[in-house]
N, CA, C and O of each residue as an XYZ file, in Angstrom:
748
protein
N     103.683     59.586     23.825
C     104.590     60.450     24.559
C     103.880     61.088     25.753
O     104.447     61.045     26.844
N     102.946     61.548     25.664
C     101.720     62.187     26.516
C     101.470     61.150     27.807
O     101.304     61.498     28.976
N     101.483     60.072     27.395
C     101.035     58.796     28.315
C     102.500     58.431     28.998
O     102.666     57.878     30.085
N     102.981     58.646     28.563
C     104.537     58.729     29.449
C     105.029     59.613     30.240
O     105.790     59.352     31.171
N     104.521     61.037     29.840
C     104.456     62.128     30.694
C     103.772     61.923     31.582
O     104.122     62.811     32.359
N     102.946     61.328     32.108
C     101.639     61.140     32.875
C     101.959     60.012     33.859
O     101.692     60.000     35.060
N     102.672     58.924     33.036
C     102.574     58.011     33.752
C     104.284     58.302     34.893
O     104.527     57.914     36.035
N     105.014     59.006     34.055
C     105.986     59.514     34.941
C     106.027     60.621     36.082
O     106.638     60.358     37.118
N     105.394     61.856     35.925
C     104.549     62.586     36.876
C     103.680     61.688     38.206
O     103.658     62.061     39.379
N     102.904     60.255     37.578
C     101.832     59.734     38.756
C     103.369     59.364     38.909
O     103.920     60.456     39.045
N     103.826     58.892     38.931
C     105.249     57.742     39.249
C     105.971     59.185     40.564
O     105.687     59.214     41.762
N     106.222     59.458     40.366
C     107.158     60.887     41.358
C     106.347     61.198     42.297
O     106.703     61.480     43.441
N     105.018     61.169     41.834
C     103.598     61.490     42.960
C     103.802     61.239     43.543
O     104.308     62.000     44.368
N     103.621     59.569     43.870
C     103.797     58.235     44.385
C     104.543     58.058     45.590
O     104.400     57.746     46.772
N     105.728     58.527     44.441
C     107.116     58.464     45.230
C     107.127     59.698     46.461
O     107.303     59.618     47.676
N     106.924     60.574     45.779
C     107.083     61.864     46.823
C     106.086     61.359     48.364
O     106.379     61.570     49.541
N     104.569     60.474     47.653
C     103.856     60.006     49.152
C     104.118     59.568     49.815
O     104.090     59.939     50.989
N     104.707     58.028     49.171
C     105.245     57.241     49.974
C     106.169     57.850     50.904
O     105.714     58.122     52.014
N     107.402     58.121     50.659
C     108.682     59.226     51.331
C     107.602     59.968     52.355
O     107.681     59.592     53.524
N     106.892     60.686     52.140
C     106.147     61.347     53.447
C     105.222     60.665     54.458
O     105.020     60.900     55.649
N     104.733     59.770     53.642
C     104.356     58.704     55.196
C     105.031     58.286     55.431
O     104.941     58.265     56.659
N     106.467     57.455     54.976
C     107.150     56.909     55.832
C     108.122     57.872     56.710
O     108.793     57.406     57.632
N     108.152     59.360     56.332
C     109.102     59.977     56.986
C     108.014     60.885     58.204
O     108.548     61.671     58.986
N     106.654     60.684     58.229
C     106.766     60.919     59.332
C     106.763     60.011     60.644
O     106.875     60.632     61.701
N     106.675     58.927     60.699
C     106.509     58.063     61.947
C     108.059     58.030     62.262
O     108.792     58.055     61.273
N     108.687     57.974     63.582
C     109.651     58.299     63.777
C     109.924     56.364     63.725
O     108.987     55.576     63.605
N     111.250     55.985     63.836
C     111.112     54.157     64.359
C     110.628     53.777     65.608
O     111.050     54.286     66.647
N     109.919     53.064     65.579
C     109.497     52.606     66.961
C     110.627     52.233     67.703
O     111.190     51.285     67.156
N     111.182     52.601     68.732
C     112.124     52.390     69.989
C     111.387     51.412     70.934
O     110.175     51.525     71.119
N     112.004     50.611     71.431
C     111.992     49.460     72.970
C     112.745     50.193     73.895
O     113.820     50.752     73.676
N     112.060     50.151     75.035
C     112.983     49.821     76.588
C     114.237     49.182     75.836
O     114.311     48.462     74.840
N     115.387     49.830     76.867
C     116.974     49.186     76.780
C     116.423     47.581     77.299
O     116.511     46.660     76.487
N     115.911     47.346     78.561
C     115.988     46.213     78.981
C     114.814     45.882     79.922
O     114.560     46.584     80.900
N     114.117     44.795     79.590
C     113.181     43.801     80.382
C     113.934     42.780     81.377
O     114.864     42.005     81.154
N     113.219     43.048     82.539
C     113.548     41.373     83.322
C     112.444     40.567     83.355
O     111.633     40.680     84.275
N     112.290     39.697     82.396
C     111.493     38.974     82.181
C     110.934     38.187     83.492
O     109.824     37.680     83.651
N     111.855     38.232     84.234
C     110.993     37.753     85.449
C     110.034     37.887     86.754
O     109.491     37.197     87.617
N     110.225     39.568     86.217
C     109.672     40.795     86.939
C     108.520     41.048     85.898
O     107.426     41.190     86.444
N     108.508     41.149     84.375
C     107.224     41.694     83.470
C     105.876     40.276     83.884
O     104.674     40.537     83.946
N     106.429     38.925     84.104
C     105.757     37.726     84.358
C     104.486     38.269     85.245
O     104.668     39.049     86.179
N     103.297     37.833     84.908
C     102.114     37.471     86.564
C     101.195     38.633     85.718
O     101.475     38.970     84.568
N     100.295     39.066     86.326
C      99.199     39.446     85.693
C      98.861     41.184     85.492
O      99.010     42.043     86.361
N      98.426     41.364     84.249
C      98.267     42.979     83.603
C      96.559     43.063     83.313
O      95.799     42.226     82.827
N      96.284     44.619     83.897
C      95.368     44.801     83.604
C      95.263     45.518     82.184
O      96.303     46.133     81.948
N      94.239     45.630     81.087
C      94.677     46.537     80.083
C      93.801     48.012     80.672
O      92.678     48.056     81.175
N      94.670     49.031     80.428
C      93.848     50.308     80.950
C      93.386     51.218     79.339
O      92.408     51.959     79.236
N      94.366     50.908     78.238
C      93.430     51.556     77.486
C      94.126     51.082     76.292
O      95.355     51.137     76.311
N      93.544     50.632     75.270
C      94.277     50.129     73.777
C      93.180     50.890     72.104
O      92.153     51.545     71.931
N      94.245     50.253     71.271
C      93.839     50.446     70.126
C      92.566     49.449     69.690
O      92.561     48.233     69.877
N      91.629     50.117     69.152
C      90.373     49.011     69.340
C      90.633     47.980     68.073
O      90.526     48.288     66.886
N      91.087     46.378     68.727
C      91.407     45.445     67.500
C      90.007     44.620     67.624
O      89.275     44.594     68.613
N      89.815     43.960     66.394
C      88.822     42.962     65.645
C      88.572     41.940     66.960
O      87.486     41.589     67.421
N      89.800     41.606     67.375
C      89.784     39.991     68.182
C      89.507     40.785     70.223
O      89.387     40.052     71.204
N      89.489     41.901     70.260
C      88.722     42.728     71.245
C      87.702     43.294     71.375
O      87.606     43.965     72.403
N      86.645     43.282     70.524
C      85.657     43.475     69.935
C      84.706     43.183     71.481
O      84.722     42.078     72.024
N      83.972     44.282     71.996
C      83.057     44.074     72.765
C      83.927     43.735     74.102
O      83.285     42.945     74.794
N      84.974     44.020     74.593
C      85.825     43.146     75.433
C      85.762     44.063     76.527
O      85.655     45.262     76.271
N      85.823     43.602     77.903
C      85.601     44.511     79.466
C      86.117     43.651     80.209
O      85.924     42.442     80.083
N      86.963     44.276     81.227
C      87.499     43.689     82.280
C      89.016     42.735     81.937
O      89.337     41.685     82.494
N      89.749     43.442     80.904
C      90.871     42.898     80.037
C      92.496     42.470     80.766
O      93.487     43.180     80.937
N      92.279     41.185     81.049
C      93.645     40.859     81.428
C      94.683     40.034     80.738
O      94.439     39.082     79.997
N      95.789     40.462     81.033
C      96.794     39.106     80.108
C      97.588     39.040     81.290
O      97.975     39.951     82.021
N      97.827     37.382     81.375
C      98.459     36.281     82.294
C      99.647     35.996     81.388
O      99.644     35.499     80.262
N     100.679     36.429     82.143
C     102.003     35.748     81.888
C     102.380     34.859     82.473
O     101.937     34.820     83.621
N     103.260     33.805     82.106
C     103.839     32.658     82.553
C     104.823     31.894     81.812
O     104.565     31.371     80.728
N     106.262     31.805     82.547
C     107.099     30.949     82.288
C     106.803     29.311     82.085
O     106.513     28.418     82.881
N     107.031     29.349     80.537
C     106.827     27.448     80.089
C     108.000     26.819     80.692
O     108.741     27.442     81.452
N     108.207     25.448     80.330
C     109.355     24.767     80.736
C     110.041     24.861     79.739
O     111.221     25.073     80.017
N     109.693     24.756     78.040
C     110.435     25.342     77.063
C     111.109     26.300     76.942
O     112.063     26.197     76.170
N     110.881     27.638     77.670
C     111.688     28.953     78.156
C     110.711     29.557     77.213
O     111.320     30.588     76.930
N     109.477     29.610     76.463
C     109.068     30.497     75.776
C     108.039     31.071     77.188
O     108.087     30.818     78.391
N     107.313     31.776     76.514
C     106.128     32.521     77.856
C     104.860     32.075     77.169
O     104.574     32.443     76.029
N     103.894     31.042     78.104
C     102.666     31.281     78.388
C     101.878     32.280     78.159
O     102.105     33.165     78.983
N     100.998     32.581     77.378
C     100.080     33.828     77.351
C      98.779     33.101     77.502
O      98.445     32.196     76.738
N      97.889     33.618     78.736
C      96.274     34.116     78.518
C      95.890     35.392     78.965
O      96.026     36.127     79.943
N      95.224     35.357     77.586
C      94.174     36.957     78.066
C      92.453     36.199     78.090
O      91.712     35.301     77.691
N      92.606     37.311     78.837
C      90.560     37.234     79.263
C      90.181     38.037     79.415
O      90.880     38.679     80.199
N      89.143     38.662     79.043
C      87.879     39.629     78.674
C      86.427     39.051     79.257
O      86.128     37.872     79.447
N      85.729     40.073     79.451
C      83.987     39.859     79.706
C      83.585     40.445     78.736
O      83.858     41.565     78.303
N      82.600     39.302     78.216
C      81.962     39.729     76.953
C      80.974     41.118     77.362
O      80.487     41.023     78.489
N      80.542     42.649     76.446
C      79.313     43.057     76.625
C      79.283     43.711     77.627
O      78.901     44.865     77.431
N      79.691     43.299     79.313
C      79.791     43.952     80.614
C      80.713     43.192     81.380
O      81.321     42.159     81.102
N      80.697     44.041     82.598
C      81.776     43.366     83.556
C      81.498     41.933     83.753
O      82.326     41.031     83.624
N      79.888     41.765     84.175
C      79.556     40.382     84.387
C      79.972     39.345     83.555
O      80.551     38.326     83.930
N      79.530     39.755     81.936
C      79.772     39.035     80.649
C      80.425     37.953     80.937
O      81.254     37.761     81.827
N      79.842     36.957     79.809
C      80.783     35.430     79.560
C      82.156     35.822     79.564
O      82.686     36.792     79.023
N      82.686     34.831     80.323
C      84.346     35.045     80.106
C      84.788     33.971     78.774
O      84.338     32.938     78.280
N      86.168     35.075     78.494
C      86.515     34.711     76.440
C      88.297     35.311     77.228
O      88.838     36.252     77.809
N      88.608     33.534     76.517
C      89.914     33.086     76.993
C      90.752     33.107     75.629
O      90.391     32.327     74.749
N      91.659     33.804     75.434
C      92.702     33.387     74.217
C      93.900     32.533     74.780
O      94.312     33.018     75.834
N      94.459     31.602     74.452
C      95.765     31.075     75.125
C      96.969     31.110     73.825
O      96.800     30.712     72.673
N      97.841     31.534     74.241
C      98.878     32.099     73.210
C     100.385     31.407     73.927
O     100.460     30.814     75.003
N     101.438     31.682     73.017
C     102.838     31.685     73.361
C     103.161     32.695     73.103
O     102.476     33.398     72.359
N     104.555     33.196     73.737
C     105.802     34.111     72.744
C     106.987     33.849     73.286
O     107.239     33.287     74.352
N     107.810     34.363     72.352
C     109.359     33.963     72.316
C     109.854     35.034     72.313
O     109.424     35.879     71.527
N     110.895     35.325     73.177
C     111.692     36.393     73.272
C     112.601     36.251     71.291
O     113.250     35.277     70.910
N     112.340     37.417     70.526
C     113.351     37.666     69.634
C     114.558     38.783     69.391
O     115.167     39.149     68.385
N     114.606     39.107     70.632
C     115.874     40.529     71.035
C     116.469     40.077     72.421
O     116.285     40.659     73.491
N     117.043     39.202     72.264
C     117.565     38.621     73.643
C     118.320     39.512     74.369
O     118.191     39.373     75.586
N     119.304     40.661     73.897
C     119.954     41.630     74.596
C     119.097     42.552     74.817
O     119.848     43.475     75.133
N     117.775     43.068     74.892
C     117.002     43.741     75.487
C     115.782     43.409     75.940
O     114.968     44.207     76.406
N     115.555     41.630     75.749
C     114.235     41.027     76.277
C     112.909     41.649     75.727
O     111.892     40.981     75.910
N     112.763     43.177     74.896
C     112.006     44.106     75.427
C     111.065     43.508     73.428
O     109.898     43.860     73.259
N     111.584     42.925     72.601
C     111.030     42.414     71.711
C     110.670     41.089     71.614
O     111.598     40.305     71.418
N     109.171     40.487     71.732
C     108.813     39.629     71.737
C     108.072     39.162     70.130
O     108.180     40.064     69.299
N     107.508     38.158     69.731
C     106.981     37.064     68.781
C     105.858     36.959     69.639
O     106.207     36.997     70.818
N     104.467     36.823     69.454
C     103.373     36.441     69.954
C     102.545     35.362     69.085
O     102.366     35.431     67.869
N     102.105     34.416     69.897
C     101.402     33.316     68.617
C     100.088     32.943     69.246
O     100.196     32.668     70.440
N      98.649     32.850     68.656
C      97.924     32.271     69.306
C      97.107     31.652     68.283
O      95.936     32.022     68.366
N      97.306     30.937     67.466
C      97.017     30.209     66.400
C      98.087     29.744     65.100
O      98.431     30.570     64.254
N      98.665     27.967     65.066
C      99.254     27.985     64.297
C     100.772     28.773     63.708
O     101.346     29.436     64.572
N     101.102     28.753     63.014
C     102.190     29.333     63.116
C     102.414     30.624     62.912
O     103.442     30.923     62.305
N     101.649     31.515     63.299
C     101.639     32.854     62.664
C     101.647     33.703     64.061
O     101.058     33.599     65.137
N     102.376     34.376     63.640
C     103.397     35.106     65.015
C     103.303     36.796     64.781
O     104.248     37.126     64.064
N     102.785     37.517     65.014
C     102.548     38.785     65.567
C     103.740     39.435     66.217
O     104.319     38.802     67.099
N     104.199     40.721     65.851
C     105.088     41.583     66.968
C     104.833     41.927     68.736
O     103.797     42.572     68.898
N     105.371     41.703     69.677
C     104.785     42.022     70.772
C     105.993     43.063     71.447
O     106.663     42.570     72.355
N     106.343     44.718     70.965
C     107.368     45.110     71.732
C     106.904     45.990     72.734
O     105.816     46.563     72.685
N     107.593     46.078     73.490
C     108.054     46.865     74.869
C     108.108     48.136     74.901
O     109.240     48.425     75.289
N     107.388     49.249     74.668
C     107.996     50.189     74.521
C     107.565     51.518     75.015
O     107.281     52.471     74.289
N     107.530     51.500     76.684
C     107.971     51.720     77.849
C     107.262     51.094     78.960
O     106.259     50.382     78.908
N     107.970     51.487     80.017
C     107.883     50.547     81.111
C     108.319     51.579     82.119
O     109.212     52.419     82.011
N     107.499     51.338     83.122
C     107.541     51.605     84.559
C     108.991     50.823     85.368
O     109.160     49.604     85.411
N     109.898     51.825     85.943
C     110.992     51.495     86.218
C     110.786     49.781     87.772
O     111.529     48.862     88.120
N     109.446     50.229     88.159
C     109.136     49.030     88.916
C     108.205     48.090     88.284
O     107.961     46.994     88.789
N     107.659     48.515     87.140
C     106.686     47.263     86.556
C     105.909     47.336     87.504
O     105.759     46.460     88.355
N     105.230     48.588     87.443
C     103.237     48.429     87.941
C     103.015     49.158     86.659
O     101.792     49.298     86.669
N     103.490     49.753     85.471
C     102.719     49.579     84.030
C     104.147     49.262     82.985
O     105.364     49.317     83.163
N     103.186     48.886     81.750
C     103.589     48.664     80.438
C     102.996     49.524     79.851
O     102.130     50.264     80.320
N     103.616     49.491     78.238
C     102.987     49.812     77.049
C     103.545     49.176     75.687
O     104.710     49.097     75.296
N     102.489     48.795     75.155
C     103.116     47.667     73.973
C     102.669     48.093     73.100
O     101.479     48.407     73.080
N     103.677     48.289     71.826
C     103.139     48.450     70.518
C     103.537     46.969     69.631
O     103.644     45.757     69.820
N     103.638     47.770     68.789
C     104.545     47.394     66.866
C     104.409     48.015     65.953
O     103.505     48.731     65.523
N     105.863     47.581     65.458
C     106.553     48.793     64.229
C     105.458     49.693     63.824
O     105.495     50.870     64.183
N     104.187     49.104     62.888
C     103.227     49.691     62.051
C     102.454     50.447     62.974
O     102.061     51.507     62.488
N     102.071     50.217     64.288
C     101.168     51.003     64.751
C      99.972     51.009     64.736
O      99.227     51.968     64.938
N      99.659     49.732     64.448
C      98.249     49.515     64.269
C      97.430     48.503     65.201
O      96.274     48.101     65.073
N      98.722     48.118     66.521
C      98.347     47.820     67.600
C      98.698     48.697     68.982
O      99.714     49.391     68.923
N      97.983     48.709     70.122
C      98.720     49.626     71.051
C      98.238     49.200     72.594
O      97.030     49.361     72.766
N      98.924     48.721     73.663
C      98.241     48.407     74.887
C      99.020     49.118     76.202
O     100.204     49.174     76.534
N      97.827     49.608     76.756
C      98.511     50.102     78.115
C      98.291     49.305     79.119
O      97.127     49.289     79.519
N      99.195     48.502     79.761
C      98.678     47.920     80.657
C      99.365     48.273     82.383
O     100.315     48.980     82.720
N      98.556     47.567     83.071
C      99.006     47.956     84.275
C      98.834     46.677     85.565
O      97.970     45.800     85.537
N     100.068     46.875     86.841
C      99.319     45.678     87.622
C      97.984     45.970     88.400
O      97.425     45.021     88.949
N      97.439     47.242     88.479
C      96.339     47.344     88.751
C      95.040     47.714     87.929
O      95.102     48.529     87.008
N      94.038     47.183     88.238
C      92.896     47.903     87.507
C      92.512     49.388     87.328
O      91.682     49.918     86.590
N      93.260     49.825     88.111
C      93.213     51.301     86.996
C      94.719     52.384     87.591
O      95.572     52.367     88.479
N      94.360     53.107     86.592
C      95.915     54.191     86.528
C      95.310     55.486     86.732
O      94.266     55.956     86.281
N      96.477     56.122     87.762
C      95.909     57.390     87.474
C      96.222     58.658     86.713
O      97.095     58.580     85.849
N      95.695     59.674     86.897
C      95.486     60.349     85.412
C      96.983     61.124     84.887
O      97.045     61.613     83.759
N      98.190     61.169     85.868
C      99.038     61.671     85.581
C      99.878     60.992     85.017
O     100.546     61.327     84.038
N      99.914     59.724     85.741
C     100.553     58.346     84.990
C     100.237     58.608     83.390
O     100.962     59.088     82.518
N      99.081     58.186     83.340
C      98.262     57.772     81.799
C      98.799     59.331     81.136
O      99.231     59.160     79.997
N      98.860     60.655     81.546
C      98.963     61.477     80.858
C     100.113     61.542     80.386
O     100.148     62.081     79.280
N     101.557     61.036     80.989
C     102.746     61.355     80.988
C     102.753     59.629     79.847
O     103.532     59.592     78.894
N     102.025     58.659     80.079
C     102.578     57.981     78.479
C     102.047     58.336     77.620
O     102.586     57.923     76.593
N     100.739     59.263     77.341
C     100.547     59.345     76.489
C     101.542     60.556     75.525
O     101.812     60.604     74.325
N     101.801     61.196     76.358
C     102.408     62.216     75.561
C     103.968     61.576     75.262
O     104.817     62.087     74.532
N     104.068     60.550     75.893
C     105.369     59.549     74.805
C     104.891     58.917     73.862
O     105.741     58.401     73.137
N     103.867     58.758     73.590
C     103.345     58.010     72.772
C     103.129     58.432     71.301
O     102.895     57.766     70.293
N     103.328     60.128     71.567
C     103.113     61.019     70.374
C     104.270     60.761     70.158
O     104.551     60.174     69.113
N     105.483     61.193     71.263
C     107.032     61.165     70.067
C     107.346     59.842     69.430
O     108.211     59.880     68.555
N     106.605     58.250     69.808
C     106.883     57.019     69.332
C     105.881     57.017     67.878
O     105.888     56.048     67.119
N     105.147     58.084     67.661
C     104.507     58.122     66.022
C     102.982     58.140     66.427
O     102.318     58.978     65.816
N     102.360     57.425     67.277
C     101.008     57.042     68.110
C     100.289     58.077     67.881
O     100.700     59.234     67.797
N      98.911     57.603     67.745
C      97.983     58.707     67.611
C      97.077     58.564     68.888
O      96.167     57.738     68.963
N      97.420     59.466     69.904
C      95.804     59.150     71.094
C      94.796     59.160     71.168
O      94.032     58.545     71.914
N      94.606     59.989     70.264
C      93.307     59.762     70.000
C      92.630     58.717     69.449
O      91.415     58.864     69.321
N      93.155     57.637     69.073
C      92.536     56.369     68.775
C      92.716     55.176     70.065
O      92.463     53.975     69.973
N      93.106     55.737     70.976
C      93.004     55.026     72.464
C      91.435     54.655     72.902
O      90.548     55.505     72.828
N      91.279     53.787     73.198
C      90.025     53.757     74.331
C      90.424     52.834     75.441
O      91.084     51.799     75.353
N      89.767     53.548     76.779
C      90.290     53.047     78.012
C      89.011     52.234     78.049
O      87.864     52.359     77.618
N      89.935     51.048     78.984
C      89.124     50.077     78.852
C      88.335     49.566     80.361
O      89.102     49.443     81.316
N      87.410     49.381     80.516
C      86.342     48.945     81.321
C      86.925     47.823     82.428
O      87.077     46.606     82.316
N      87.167     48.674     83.460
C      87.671     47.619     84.481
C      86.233     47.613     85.569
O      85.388     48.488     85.759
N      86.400     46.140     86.198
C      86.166     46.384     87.564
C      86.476     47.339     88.574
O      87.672     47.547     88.774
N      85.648     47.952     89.241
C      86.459     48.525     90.766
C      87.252     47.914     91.474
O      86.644     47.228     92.296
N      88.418     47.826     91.558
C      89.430     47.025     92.240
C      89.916     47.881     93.368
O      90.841     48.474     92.813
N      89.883     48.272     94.461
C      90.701     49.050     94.723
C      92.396     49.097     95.276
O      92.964     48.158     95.834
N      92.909     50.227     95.006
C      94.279     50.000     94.989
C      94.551     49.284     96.072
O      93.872     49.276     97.099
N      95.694     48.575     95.842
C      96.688     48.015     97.005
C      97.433     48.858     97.113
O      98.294     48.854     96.233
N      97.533     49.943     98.123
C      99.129     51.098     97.996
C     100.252     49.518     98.408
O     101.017     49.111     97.534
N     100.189     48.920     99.564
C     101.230     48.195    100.088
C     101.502     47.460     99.248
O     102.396     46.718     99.654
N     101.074     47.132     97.758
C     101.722     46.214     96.789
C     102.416     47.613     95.683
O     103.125     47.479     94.685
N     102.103     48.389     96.065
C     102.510     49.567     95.319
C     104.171     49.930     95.733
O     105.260     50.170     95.212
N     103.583     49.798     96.900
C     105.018     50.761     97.673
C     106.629     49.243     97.333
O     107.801     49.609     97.240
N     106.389     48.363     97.268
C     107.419     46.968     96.800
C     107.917     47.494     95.609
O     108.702     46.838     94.925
């Protein structure tokens, strides 16, 4: 009887935890709408969640491109170590899976195993992104230039808190000096 008391008490524990982690992350929200033909051509990353397969990574870009299949082309490239570093190429696909908001993608870069890639906000002209998924255990800021400035970056981050995000697990990432193009800015 004792062992039933116990094991029903851990049981409610449990329950009561679960219910509180899942009730605090709010749902991850997407952009209403992507034009996929405008997000296309090349992102710098300005600051992400540090993943396994980024490990040591500087100078972080991902190349978009329309296939003839209608899915999208993905390469990213990194410098290993420093800016100079060996260059380290991933080549990937994705498939749009939210066709009325473009803004949820499928990402694949090995075999059949497909990753979340969503949208979730965007620069009303697309000179930045920011990409998560549901869990939150990926996060990318990207931009068309090599770097952002600090009001930009401040104003997503503090969306990033109401999307569940923790910033403090951001690290900005190691660009080249590029300097701005205002006249590709001002388009």
């Amino acid at each position: 009887m004792r062992s039933m008391m116990k094991l029903g008490v851990i049981t409610v524990v449990l329950m009561i935890a679960a219910g509180v982690a899942t009730a605090k992350e709010p749902e991850l929200t997407v952009v209403p709408s992507v034009d996929l033909d405008r997000y296309l051509g090349t992102w710098y990353e300005i600051a992400s969640y540090p993943a396994w397969f980024q490990r040591n990574c500087t100078a972080v870009t991902a190349e978009y491109s329309l296939r003839e299949d209608g899915r999208i082309k993905v390469v990213n490239s990194c410098r290993k170590g420093a800016l100079d570093g060996k260059l380290k190429q991933a080549k990937g696909r994705a498939k749009v899976v939210d066709a009325q908001s473009n803004a949820k993608l499928k990402v694949s870069f090995f075999g059949p195993f497909w990753g979340d890639y969503w949208i979730i906000d965007l620069d009303p002209e697309y000179r930045w992104a920011v990409v998560g998924e549901p869990k939150r255990k990926y996060l990318w800021i990207l931009s068309r230039q090599a770097s952002m400035d600090e009001d930009t970056y401040g104003g997503i981050v503090d969306r990033l808190r109401q999307q569940g995000y923790d910033p403090a697990r951001l690290e900005k990432t190691l660009q080249p000096y590029l300097p701005v193009d205002h006249e590709e800015l001002d388009q």
